[in-house]
ZAPA-510793 format. One record per residue: x, y, z of N, C-alpha, C, O, CB in turn. Coordinates in steps of 0.2 Angstrom, whole numbers, plus 5000, padded with zeros to 4 digits. Glycine has a CB too. Example, Ala and Ser with C-alpha at 12.3 -4.5 7.8 and 13.67 -1.06 7.14 Angstrom:
! residues 2
506649725039506249785039506649845039507149835042505749785045 506449895035506849955036506450005039506750065040507049975029 
***
This chain:
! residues 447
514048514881513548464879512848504878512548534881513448414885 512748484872511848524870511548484870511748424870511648554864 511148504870510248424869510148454862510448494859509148444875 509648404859509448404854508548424856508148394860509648334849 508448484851507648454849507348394851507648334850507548454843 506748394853506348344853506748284860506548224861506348314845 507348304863507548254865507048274873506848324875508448254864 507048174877506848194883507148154887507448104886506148194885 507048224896507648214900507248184906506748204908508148274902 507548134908507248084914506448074915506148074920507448124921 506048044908505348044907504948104909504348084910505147994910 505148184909504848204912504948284906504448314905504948184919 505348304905505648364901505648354893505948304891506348374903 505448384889505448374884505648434880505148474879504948354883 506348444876506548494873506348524868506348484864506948474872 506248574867505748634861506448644856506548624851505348724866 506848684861507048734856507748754861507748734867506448804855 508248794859508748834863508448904863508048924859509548844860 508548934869508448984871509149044870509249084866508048974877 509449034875510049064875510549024878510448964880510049114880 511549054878512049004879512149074884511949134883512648954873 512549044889513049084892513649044898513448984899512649144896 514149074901514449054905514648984910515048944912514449084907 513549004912513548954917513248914914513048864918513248974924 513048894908512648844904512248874898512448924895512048804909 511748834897511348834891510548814897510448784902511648764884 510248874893509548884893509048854887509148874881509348964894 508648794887508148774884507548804884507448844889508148714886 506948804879506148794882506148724879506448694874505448854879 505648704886505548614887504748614889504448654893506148574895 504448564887503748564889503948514896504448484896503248524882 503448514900503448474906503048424905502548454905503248504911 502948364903502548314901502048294907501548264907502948254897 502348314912501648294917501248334917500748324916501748274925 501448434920500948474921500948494911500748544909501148554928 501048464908500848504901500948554899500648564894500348504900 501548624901501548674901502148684900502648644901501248694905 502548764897503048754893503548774903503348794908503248814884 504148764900504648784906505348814903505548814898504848714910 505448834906506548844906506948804909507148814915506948914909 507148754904507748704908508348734907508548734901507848624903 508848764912509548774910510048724912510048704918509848824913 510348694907510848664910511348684909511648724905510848604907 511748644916512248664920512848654918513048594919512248654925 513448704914513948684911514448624916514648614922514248764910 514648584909515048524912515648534919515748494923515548494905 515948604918516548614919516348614928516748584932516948694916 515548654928515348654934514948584938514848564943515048704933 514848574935514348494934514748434938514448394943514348454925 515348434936515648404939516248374943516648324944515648394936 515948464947516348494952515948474958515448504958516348564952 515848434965515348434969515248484972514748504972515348384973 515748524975515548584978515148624974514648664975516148624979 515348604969514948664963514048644964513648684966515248624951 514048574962513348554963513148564969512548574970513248484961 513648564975512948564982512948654983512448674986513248524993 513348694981513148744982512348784975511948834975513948774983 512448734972512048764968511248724969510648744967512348764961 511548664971510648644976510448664980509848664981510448574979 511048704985510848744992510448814988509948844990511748764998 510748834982510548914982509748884977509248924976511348984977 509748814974509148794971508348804975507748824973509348734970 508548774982508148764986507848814989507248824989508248744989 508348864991507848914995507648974988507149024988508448965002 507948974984507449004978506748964977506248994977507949014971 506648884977506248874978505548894983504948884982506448834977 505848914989505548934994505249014994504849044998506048914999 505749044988505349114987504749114982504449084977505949174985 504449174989503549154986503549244985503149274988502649104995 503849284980503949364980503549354973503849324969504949394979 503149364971502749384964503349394959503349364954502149454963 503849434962504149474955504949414954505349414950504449594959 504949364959505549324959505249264954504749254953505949294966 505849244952505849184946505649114950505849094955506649164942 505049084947504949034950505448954950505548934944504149014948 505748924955506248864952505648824954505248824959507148844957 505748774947505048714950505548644952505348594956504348684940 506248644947506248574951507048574950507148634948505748504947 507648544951508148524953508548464950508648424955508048534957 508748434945509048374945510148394946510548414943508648334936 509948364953510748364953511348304947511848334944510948334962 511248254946511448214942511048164939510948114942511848204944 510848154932510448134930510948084928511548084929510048184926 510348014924510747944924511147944919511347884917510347884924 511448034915511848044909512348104914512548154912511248084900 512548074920512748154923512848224921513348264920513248154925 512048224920511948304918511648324926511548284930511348324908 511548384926511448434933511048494927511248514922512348474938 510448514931510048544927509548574932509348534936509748514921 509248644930508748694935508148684932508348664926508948774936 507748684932506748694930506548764932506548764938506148624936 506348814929505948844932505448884926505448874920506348874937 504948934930504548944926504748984920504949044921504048964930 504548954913504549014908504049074907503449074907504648974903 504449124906504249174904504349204898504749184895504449204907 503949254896503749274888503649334891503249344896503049244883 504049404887504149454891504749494886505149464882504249434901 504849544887505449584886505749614893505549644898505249644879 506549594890507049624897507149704897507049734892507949594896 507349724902507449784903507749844899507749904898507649774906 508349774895508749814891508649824885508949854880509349784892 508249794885508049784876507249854876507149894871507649674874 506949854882506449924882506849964882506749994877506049944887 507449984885507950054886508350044878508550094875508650064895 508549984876508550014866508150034863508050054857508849964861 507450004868506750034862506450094862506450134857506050004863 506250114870506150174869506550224876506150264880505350184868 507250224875507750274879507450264886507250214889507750364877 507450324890507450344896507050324899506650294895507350384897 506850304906506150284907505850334913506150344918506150214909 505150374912505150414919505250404925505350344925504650424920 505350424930505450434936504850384940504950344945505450524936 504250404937503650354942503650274939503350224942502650404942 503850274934503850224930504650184935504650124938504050254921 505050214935505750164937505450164945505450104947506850214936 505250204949504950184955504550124957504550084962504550234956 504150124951503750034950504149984949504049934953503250024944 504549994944504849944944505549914949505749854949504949944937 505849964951506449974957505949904963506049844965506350094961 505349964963504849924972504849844970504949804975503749964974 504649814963504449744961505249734962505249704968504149724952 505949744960506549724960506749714968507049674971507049774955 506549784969506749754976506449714983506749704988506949784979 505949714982505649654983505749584983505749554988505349654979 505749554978505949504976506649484977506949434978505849504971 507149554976508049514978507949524985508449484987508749554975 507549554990507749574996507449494998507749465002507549644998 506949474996506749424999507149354997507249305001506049414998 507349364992508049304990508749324995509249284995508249324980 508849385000509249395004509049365009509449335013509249455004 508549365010508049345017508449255018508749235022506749355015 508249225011508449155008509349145009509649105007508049155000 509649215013510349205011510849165005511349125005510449175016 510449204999510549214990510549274990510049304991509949194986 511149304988511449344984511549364977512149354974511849334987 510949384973511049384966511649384963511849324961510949434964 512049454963512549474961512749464954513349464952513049454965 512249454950512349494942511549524939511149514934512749424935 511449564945510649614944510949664937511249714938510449684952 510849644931510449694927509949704922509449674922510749694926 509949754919509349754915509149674909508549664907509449814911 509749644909509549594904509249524909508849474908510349564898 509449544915509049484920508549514923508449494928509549454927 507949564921507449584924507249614916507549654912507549634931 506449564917505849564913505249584914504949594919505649504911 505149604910504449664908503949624907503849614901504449704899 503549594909503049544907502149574908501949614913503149464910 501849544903500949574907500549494910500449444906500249624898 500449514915500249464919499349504922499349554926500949454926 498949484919498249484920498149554919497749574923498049444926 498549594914498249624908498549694913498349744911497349604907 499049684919499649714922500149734917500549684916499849674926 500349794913501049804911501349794914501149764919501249854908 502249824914502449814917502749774924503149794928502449844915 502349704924502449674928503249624928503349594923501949654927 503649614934504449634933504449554936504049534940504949714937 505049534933505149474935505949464935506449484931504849414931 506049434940507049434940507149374941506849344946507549474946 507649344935508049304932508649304935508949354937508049314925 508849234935509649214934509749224944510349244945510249304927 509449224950509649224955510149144957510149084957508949234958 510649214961511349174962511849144959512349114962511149124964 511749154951511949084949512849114946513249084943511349034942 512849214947513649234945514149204952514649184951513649334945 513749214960514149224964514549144962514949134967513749234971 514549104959514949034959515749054954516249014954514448974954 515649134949516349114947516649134951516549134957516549144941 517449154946517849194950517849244949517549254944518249184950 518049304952518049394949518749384949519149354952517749474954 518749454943519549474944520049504948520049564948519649514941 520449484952520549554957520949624954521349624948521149524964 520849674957521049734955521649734951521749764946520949774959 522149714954522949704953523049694946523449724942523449634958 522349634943522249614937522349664931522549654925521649584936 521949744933521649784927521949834927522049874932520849794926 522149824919522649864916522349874909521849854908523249834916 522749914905522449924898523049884894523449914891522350014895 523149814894523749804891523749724890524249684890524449834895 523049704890522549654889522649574891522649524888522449654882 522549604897522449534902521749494901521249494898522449564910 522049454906521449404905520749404908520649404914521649344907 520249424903519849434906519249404905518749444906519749474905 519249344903518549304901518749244904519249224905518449284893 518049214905518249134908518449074901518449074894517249094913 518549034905518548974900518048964896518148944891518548924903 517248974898516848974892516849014886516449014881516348974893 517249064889517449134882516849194884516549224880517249094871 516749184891516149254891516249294899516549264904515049204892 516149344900516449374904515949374910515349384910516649444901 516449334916515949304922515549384926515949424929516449244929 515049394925514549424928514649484923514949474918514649434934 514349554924514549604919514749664922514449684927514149624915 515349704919515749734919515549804923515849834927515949734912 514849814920514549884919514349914927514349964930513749864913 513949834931513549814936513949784941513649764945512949774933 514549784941514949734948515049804952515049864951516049684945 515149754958515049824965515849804965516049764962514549804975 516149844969516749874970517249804973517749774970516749944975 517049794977517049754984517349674980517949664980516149744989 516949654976516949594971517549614966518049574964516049594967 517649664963518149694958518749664961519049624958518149774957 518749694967519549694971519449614975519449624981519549784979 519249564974519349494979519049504985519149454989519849474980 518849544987518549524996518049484995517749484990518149575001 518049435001517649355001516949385004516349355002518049285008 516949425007516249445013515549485006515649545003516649525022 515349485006514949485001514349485003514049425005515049434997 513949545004513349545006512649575002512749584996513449595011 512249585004511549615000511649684998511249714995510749605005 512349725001512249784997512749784991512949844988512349845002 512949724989513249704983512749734976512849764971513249604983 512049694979511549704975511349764973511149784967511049674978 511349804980511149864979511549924974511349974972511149874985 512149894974512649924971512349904962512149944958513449904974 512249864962512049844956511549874954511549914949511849784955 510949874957510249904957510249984956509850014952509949894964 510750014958511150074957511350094952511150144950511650084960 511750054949511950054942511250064937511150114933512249984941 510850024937510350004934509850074934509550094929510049934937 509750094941509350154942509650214937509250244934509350164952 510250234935510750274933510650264924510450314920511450254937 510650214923510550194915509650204915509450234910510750094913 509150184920508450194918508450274918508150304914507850154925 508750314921508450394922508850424916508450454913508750434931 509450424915509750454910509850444902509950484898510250464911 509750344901509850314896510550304894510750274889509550344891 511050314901511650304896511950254904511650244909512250404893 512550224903512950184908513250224913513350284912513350144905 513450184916513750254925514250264920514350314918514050214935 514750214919515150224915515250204908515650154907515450214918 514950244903515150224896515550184893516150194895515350264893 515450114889516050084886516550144883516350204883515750034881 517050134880517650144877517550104871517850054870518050124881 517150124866517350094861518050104857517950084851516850104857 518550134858519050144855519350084856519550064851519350194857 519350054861519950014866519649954860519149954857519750004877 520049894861519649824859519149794863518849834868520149764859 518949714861518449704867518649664871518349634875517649684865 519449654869519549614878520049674882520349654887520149524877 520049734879520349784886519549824889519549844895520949854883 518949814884518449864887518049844895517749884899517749874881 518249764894517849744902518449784908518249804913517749644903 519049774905519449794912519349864913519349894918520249784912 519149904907519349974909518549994916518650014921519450044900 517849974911517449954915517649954924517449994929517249894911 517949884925518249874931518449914934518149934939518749834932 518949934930519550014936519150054936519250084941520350054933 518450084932518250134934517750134940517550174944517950164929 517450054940516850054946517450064951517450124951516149974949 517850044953518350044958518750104959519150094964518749984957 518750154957519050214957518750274953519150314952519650204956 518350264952518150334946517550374950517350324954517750314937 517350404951516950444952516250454949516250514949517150484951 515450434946515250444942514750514942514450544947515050394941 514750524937514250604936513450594940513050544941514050624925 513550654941512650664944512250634939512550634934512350744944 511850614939511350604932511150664932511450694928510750554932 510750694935510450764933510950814927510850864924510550804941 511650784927512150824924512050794917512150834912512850824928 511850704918512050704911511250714906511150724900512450624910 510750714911510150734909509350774912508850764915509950694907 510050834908509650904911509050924916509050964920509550934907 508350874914507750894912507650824920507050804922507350884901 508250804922508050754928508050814935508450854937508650684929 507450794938507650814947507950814950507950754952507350814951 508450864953509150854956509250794961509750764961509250904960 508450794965508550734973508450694969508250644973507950734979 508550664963508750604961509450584963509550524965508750604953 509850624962510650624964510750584968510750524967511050694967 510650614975510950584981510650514980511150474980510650614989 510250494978509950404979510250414974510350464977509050364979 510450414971510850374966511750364968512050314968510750404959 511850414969512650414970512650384976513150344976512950494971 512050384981512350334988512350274986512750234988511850344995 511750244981511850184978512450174977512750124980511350164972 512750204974513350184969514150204973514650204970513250234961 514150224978514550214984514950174984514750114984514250194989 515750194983516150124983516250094991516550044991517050134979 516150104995516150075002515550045003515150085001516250115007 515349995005514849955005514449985011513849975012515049885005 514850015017514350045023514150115020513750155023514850065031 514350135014514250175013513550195009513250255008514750175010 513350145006512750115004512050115009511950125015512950045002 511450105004510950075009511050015010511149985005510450085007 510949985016510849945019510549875017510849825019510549965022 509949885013509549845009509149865003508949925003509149825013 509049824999508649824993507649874994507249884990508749734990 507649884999506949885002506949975004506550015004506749815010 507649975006508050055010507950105004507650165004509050045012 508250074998508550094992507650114989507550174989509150014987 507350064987506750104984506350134989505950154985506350054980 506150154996505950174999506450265000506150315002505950115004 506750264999507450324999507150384990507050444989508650264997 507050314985506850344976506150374978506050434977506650264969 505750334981504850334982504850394983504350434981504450294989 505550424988505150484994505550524987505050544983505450505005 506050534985506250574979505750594974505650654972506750544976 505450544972504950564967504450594971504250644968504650514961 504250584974503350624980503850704980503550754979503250574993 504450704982504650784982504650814975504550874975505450784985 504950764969505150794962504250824961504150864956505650724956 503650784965502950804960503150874967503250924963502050744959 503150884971502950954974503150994971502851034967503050974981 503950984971504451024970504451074963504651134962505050984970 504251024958504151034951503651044949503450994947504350984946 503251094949502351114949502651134942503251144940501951194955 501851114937501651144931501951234930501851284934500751144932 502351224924502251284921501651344920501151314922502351274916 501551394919500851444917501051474913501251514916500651484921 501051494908501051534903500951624902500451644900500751494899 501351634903500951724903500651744896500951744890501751804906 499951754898499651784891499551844890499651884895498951754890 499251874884499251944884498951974888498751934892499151954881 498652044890498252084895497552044893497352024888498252164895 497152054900496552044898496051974895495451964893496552084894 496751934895496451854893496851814900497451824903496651814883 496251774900496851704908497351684906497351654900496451624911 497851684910498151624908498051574907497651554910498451614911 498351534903498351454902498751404904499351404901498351454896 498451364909499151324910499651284905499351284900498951264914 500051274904500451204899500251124903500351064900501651214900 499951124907499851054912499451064917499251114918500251034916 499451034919498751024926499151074930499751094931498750924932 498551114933498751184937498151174943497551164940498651274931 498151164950497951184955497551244957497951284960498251174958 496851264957496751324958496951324966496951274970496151334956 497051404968496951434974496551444978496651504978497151464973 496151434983495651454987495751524990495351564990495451414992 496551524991496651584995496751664991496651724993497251564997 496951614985497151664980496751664976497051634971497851664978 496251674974495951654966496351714961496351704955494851674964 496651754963496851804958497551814955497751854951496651874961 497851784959498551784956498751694956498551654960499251834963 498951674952499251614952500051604954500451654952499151584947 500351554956501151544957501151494951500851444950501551514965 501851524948502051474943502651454944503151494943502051504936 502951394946503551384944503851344939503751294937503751354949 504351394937504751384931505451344931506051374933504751444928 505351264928505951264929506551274924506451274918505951214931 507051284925507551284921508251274925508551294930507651364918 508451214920508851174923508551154931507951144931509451204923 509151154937509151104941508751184947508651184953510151054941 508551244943508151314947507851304947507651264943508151374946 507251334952506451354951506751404953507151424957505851334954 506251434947505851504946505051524949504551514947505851504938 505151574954504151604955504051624950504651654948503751664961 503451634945503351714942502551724944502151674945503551734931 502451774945501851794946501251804940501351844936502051844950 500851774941500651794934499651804935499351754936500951734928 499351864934499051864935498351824930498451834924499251924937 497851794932497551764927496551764930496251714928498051684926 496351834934495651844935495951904933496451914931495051824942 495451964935495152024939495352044942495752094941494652014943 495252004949495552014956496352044957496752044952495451954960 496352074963496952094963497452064968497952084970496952164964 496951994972497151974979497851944978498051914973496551924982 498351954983499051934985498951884984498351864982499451954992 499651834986499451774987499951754991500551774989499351744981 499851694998500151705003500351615003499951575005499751755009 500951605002501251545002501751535007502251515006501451524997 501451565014501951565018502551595020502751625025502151525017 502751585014503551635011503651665005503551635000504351595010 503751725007503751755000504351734994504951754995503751835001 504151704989504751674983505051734979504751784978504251624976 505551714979505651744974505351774966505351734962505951734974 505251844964505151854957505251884954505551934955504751864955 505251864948505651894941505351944940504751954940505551864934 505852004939505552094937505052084933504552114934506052164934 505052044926504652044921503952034922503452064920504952014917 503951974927503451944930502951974934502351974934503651904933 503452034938503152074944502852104941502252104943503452114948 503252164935502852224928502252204929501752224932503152214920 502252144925501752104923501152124928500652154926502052034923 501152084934500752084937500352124941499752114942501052064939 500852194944500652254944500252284938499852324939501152284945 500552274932500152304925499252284927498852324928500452234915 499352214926498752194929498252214932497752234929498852164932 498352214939498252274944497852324943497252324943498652314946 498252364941498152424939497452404932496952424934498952464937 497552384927497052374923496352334924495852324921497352344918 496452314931495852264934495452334940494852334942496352174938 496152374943495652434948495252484943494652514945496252494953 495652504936495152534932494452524928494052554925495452554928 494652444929494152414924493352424928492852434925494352324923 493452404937493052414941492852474943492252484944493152374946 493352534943493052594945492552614938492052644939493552654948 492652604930492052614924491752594925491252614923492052614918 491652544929490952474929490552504935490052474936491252354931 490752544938490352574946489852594943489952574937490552654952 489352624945488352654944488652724948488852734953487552594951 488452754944488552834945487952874950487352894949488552864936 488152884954487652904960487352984959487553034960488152904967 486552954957486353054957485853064962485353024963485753094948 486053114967485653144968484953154967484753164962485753154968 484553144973483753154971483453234975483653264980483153084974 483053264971482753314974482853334983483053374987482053314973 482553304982482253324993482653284996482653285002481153304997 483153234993483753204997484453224997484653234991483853144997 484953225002485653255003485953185000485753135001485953285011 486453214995486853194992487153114995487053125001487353254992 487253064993487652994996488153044997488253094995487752924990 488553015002489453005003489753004994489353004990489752905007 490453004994490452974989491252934990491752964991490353034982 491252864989491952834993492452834991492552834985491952784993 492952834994493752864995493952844987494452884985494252815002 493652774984494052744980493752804972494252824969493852654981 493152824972492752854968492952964969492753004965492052824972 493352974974493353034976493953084969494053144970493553024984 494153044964494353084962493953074953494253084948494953084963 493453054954493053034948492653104949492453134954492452944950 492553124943492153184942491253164944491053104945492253204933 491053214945490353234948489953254945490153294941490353274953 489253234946488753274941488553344944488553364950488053224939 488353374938488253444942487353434946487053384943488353514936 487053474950486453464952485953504950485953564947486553464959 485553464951484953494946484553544949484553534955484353444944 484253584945483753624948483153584948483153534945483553694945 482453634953482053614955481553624948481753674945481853634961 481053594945480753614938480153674940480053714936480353544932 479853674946479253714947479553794951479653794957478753664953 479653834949479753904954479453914959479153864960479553964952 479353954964479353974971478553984969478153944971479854034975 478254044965477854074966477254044965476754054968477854114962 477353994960476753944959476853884964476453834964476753904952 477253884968476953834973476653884977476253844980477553784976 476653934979476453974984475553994982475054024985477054054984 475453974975474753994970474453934974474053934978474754004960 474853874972474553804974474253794980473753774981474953754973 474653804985474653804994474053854995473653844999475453844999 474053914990473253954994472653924991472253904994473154054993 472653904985472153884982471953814986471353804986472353884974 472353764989472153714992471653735001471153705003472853684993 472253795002472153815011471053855008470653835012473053905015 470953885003470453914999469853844999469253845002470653954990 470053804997469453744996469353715001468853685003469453684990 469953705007469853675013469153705015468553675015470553685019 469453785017469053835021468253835018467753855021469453915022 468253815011467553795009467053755010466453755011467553785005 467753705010467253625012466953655021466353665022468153525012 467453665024467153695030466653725031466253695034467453715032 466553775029465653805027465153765025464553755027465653865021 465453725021464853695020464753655023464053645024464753665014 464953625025464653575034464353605037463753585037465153545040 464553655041464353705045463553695041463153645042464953775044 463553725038462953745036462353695034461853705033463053795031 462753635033462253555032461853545038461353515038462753485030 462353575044462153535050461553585054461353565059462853515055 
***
């Protein structure tokens, strides 16, 4: 059943436009005619509508989403279980924003401190929808929006809470490549393929918040490398590609991310692969665990992964490639770590004068080239200072300075003679002692 434009529901909704169709219904924008403002009406497919279990379970999971007050969760404003046309339909707040998935076709990968922000808002908000005993269970990038909220980017909002856990899943026994049934009755595949936790694949009833997390895992794996845990199959058709999907979350193994993109920090791995854990104890715990486990990974990937340095020729500084920390201890040598691939590399590289070590505790490993290097250094920074010394001369009537250990093989000036000979200082000394003995007489004789 669709609405029409312009049509209004229970004096109070007023239909704009279609937004989207899927499984569980059809999404409108609707102006609210009492607060005046636009909204997202979905209405709730017939098949489900006119199911009672269907409807009370989905006013029960209505309500306490109403009750979540998480910035980053979808606001539900209002509920109509059967209207006086038995229709059943959700209210909640509309958003203007781009999905997740549509930035990772815009511009690929996303950094490391970037998926951290947006991870902490996601889990946030599903964990507190856990709190509400609601269970997403179809977290992916097309249900989590990008939006700027008071001049905030990436400010994250998550769509669509609760509303997969109502179909059915396939059980495992089902998937094969030999094209079983794999779509509901509305012709769309209930939840997605890419993002189902294991547990769900295979029919178990018990169903917990690390369902989510498994999801969230998924999603973490597509933000860091740009590709899916597991790659469609485009060879296959598109009613065998959701099963093969299936059999692989449930038995396949997936690659490190690090492996599928090189230039990522290894301690990404573990949080991810434990996310994506086919045993559910196997997992974290909670949605709050999970981004708290990433947080501490990137705080290690900035220690761990220091700025490059660049070795320049003799006699000019080095130049960082990036923000470089000076040394207090060391002004004279700097540590560079170089990465390549999943290694660091020390090289030493000298970038003053000075010749001072430099003392990190533990001595790193270095590269011979680096060492050359460094010693070259050295050595052209001890000659530079011994030409730049003040050359020590000797003065007449004083003994010679020391001359210091560092200087002792530096040639010597030769010493000077005195400019006056013996004989005339001996003319001078009597001719003085001659006027003394004058001056004396003549007192003598004044008095």
């Amino acid at each position: 059943m669709l609405l029409k434009s312009g049509e209004i529901l229970e004096n109070r909704y007023q239909i704009l436009r279609r937004v989207a169709q899927g499984g569980f219904g059809t999404v409108y924008k609707a102006m609210h005619l009492g607060l005046k403002r636009p909204v997202a009406l979905k209405l709730v497919a017939t098949r489900l509508s006119a199911n009672d279990h269907a409807r009370r379970r989905i006013a029960l999971e209505a309500q306490a989403l109403r009750d979540c007050m998480h910035p980053s969760a979808i606001k539900y404003i209002d509920f109509v279980e059967l209207d006086s046309k038995g229709r059943t339909y959700l209210v909640m707040e509309y958003i203007r924003g781009e999905t997740l998935a549509d930035r990772l076709d815009r511009l690929g990968p996303f950094p490391a401190p970037q998926v951290a922000r947006i991870l902490r808002q996601v889990a946030g908000a599903v964990h507190e929808a856990h709190s509400k005993g609601v269970i997403h269970r179809d977290l992916k990038p097309d249900n989590i929006m990008l939006v700027e909220v008071e001049g905030i980017e990436d400010f994250v909002k998550v769509i669509d809470f609760g509303l997969a856990k109502l179909e059915r899943v396939l059980p495992v026994r089902d998937l094969s490549l030999s094209g079983i049934r794999t779509i509901t009755d509305a012709g769309c595949f209930v939840g997605t393929a890419g993002y189902a936790a294991p547990e769900a694949i295979i029919g178990k009833t018990e169903i917990d918040a690390r369902y989510d997390v498994y999801s969230m895992g998924a999603i973490l794996y597509e933000l860091l490398t740009g590709e899916a845990v597991f790659p469609t199959d485009h060879t296959l058709s598109e009613q065998q590609q959701p099963s093969v999907l299936l059999y692989h979350h449930v038995s396949a193994a997936p690659r490190a991310p690090s492996t599928v993109r090189a230039e990522l920090f290894p301690g990404y791995d573990a949080v991810v692969l434990k996310a994506l854990a086919k045993e559910p104890e196997n997992r974290y715990s909670t949605m709050l665990e999970l981004a708290d486990a990433f947080d501490r990974a990137v705080a290690q990937a900035e220690i761990d992964v220091q700025p490059t340095v660049r070795v320049d020729r003799p006699g000019r500084q080095a130049r960082p490639t990036a923000r470089m920390a000076p040394s207090q201890e060391a002004p004279g040598l700097v540590a560079a770590v170089v990465r390549s691939s999943d290694r660091l590399a020390y090289a030493g590289v000298s970038n003053m004068h000075q010749g001072m070590p430099l003392d990190l505790g533990a001595e790193p490993p270095v590269r011979p080239s680096a060492r050359r290097e460094a010693e070259g250094a050295r050595q052209r920074s001890k000659a530079t200072v011994e030409a730049r010394r003040p050359r020590i001369q000797p003065h007449a009537k004083t003994r010679p300075m020391p001359i210091e250990p560092e200087l002792a093989g530096a040639p010597q000036p030769a010493e000077r003679r005195p400019r006056w000979s013996a004989p005339l200082l001996w003319a001078l000394g009597s001719g003085v002692l001659f006027l003394l003995a004058l001056l004396a007489l003549l007192i003598r004789l004044w008095h």
